[in-house]
C-alpha positions as semicolon CSV with decimal commas, in nm:
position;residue;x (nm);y (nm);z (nm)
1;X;3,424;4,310;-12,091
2;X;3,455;4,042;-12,346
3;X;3,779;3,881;-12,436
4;X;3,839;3,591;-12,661
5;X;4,106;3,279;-12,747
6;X;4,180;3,155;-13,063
7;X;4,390;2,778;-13,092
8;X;4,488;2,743;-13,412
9;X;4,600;2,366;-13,413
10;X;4,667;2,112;-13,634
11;X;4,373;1,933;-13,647
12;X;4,118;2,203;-13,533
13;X;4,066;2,524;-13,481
14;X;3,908;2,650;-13,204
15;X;3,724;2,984;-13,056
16;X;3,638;3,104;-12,701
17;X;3,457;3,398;-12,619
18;X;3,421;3,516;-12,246
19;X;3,248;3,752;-12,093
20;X;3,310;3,894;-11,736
21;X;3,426;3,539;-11,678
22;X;3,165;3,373;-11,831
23;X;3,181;3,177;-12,149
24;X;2,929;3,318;-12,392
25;X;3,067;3,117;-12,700
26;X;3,251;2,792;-12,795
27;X;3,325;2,703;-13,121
28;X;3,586;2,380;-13,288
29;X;3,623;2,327;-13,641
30;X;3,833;2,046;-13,796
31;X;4,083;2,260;-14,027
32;X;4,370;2,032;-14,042
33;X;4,577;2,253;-14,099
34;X;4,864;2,034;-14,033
35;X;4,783;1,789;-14,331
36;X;5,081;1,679;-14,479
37;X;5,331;1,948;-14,313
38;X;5,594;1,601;-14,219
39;X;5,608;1,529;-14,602
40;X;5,644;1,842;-14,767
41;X;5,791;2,070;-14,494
42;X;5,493;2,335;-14,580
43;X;5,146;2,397;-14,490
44;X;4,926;2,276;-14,826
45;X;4,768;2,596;-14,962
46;X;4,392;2,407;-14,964
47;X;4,491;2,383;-14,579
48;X;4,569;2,737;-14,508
49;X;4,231;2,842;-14,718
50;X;4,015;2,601;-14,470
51;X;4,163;2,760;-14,170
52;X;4,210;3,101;-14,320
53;X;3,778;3,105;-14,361
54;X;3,715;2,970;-14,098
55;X;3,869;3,263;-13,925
56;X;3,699;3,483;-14,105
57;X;3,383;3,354;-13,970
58;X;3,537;3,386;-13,608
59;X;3,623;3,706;-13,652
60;X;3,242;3,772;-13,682
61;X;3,199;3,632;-13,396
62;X;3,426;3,838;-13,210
63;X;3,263;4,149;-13,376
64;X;2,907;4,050;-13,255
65;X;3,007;4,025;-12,933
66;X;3,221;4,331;-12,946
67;X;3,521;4,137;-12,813
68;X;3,814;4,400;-12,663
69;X;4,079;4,159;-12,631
70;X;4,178;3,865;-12,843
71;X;4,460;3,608;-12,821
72;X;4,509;3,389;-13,083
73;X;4,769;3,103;-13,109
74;X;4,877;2,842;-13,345
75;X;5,112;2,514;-13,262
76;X;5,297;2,216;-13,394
77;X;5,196;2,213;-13,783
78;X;5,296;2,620;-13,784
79;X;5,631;2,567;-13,621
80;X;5,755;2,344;-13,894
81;X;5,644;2,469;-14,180
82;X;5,817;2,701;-14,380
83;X;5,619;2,861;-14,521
84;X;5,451;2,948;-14,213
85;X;5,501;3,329;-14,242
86;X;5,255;3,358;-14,566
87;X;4,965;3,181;-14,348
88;X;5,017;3,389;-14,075
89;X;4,969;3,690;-14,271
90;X;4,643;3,530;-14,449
91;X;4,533;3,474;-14,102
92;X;4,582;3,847;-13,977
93;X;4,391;3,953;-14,309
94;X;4,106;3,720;-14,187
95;X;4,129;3,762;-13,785
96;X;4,232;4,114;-13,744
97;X;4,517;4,007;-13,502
98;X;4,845;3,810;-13,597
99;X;4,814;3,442;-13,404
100;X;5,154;3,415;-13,222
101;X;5,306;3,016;-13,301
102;X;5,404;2,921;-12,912
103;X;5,639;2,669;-12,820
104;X;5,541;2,371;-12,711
105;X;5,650;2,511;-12,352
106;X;5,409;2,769;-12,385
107;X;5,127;2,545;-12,525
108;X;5,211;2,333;-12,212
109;X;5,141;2,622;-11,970
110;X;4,854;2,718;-12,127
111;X;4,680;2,408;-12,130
112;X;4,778;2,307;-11,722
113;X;4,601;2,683;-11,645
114;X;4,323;2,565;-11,805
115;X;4,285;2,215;-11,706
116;X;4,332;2,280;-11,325
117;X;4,151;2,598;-11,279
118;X;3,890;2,503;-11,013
119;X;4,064;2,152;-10,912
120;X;4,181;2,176;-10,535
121;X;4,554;2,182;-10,465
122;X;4,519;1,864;-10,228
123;X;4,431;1,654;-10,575
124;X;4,761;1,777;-10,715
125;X;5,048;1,691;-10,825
126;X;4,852;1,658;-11,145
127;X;5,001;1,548;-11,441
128;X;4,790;1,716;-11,738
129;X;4,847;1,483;-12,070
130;X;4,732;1,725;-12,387
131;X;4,726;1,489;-12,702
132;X;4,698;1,725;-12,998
133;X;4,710;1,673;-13,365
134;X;5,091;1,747;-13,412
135;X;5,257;1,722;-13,059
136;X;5,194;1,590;-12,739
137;X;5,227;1,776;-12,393
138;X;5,325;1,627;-12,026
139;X;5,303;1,912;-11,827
140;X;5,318;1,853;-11,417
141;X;5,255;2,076;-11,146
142;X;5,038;2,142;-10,831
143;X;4,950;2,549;-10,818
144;X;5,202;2,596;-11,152
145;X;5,354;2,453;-11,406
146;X;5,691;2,270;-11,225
147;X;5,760;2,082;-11,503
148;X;5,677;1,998;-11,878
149;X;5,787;1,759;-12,191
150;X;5,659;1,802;-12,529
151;X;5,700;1,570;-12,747
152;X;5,643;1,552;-13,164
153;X;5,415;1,263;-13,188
154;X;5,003;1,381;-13,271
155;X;4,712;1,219;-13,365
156;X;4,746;1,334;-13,757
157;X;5,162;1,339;-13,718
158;X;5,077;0,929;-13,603
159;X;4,790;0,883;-13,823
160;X;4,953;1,046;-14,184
161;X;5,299;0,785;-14,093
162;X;5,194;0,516;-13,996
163;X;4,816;0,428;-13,988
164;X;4,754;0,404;-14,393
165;X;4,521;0,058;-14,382
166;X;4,128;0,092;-14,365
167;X;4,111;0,016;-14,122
168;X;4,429;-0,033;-14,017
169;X;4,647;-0,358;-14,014
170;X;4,746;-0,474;-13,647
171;X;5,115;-0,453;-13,764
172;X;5,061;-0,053;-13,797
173;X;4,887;-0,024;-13,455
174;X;5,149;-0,229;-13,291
175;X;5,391;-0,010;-13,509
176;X;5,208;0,291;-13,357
177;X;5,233;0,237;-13,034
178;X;5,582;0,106;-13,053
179;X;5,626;0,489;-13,174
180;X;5,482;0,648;-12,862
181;X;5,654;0,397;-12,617
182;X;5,945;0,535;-12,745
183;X;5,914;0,935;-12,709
184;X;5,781;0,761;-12,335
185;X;6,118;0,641;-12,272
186;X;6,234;1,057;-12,326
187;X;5,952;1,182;-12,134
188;X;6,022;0,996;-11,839
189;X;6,362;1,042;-11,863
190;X;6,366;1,457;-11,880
191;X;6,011;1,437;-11,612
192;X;6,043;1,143;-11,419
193;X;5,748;1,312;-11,212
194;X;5,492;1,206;-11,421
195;X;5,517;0,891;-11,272
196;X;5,451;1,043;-10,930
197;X;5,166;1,241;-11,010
198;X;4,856;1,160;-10,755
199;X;4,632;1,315;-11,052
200;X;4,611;1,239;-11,405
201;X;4,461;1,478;-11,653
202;X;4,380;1,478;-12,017
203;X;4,276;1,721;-12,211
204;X;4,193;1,817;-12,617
205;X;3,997;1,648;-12,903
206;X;4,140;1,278;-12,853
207;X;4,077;1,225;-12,502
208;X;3,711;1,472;-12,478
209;X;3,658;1,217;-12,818
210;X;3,727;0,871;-12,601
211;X;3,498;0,972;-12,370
212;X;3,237;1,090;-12,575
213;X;3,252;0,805;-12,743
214;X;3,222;0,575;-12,414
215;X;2,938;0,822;-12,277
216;X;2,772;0,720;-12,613
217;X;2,719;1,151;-12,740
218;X;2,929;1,453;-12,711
219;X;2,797;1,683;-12,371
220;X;2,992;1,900;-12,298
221;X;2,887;1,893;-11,929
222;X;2,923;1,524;-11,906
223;X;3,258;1,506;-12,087
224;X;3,406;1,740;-11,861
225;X;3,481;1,620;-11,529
226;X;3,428;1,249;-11,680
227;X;3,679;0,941;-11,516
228;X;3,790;0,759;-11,775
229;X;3,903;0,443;-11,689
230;X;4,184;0,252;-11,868
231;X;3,966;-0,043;-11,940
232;X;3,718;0,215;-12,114
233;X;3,976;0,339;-12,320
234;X;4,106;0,019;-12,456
235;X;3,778;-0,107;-12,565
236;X;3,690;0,197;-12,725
237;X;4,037;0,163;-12,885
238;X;3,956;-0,181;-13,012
239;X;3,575;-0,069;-13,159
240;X;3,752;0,221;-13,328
241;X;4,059;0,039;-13,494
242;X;3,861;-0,257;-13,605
243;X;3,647;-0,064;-13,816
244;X;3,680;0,061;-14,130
245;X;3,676;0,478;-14,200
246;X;3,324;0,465;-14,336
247;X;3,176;0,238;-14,027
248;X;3,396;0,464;-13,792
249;X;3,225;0,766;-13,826
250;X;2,868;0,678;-13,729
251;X;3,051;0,565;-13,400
252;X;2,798;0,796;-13,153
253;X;3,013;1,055;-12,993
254;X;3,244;1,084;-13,283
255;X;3,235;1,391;-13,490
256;X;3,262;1,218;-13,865
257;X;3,537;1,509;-13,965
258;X;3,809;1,330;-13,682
259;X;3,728;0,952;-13,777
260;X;3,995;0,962;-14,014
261;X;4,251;1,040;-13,697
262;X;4,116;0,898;-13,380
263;X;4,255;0,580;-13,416
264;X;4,621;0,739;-13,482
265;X;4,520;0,926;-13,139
266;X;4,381;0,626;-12,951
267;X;4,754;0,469;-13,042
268;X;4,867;0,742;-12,779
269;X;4,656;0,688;-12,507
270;X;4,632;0,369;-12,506
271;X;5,008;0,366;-12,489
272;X;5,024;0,623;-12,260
273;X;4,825;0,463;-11,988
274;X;4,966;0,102;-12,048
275;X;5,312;0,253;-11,955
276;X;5,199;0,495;-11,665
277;X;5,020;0,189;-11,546
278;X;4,719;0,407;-11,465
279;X;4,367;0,329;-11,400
280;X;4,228;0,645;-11,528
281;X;4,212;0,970;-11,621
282;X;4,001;1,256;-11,508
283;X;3,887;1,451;-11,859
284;X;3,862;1,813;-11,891
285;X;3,721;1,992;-12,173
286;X;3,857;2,329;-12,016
287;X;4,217;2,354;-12,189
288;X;4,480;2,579;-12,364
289;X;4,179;2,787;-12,476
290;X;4,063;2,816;-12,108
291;X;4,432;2,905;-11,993
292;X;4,436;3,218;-12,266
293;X;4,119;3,357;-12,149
294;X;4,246;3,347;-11,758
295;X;4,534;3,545;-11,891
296;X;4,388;3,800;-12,098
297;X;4,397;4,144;-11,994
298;X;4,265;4,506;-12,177
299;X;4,652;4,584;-12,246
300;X;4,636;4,265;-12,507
301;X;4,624;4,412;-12,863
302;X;4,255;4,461;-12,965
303;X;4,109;4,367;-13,283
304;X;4,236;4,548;-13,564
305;X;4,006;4,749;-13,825
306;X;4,099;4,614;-14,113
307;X;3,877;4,520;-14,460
308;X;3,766;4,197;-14,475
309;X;3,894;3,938;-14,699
């Protein structure tokens, strides 16, 4: 049986397929659908068209590998925008399935299933860190989810404020960071855990990125399961920052299409591990999308027969 995920961020938008427990297909394309949602309130319409093809061309996917159960999702940039119920009605006419916008909660859960699957319980507590485009996600737990913290600070959210030099001025980074201290100070306060985690975890395109970018190319089986050490991160922070966009993106390990927002999301790792005081981090390229498939059963509702676009 073949089921499939669907993570309709705000940055990317992603596709798993899986088959008897096997992953037959992984796709990521950079959307963005969240561009601009903090200024105007609404998702732009050029936005919703990227993601709303790009969907289409999933949905193909699922079709040719006659997927029976499909889950998709979509976060931060669809939860504040209002007009969020047209694009979710362009995206059933393109999928076949409505995507359901989770909670940050949810997107939590999903993404410590995924992350931990396979780790042994003796590692734990683990503290999975999920930097996405709109939000960021401390979720901390051993066997489950025991507690979680999102917080409204992304790599675009960061990157569309703040960052607006090329490359940007140190007063902006410092600016930056100042930023994500500060939702720190709320995280630790609501999950003072984090602190006490014995495992640290990060997962989605910012921290699989960092190490990519350290490892020198983008494998998948070398990114996953890669220790990231702090040291690693802040020079790959300083590389990245100094540049300018069009230098950026040759960086090896860097898809070109995120250059534009890896520095806004280096701003919240590197602050992240300056105030956790950790070492490292142990990457995982198994996430949210991983944590749909483990859930998916036939009782899900299938793909729908209707025209195409």
């Amino acid at each position: 049986m073949s089921v499939a995920a669907i993570d309709i961020g705000t940055n990317t938008t992603r596709l798993l397929v899986s088959e008897d427990g096997r992953d037959v297909e992984r796709l990521s394309v950079i959307t963005r659908l969240g561009a601009g949602v903090d200024r105007t309130g609404r998702l732009d319409t050029a936005a919703i068209e990227r993601t709303v093809a790009t969907l289409a061309r999933y949905r193909e996917v699922l079709e040719r590998h006659q997927v029976t159960a499909v889950r998709a999702v979509t976060t931060s940039a669809a939860r504040d925008a209002a007009n969020r119920d047209a694009f979710l009605a362009a995206a059933r006419g393109a999928l076949g399935v409505t995507p359901e916008v989770i909670s940050g909660q949810e997107e939590g859960r999903l993404a410590f299933a995924g992350a931990t699957a396979g780790l042994a319980p003796g590692d734990g507590p683990f503290c999975v860190i999920d930097i996405g485009g709109g939000s960021t996600e401390f979720i901390v737990g051993t066997e489950h989810v025991e507690g979680l913290v999102s917080v409204d600070v992304g790599s675009v959210r960061l990157t569309e404020a703040e960052l607006v030099g090329d490359p940007p001025r140190p007063e902006e980074l410092s600016n930056s960071i100042a930023i994500v201290d500060a939702h720190l100070d709320d995280v630790l306060r609501e999950l003072p855990a984090v602190v006490e985690a014995r495992s640290l975890i990060g997962v989605a395109g910012t921290i699989t990125t960092v190490a990519a970018v350290e490892i020198g190319a983008y494998d998948r089986a070398r990114v996953h399961g890669f220790r990231l050490s702090r040291p690693a991160v802040e020079d790959v922070f300083r590389t990245l920052a100094t540049e300018s966009l069009a230098d950026r993106m040759h960086n090896p390990g860097l898809d070109p299409a995120r250059a534009d927002v890896i520095v806004g999301g280096c701003c919240i790792l590197v602050a992240i591990l300056r105030r956790l005081q950790a070492e490292e981090l142990l990457v995982s390229d198994a996430d949210l999308l991983d944590g749909i498939v483990a859930g998916l059963s036939p009782g899900r509702e299938p793909l729908a027969k209707v025209p195409r676009p």
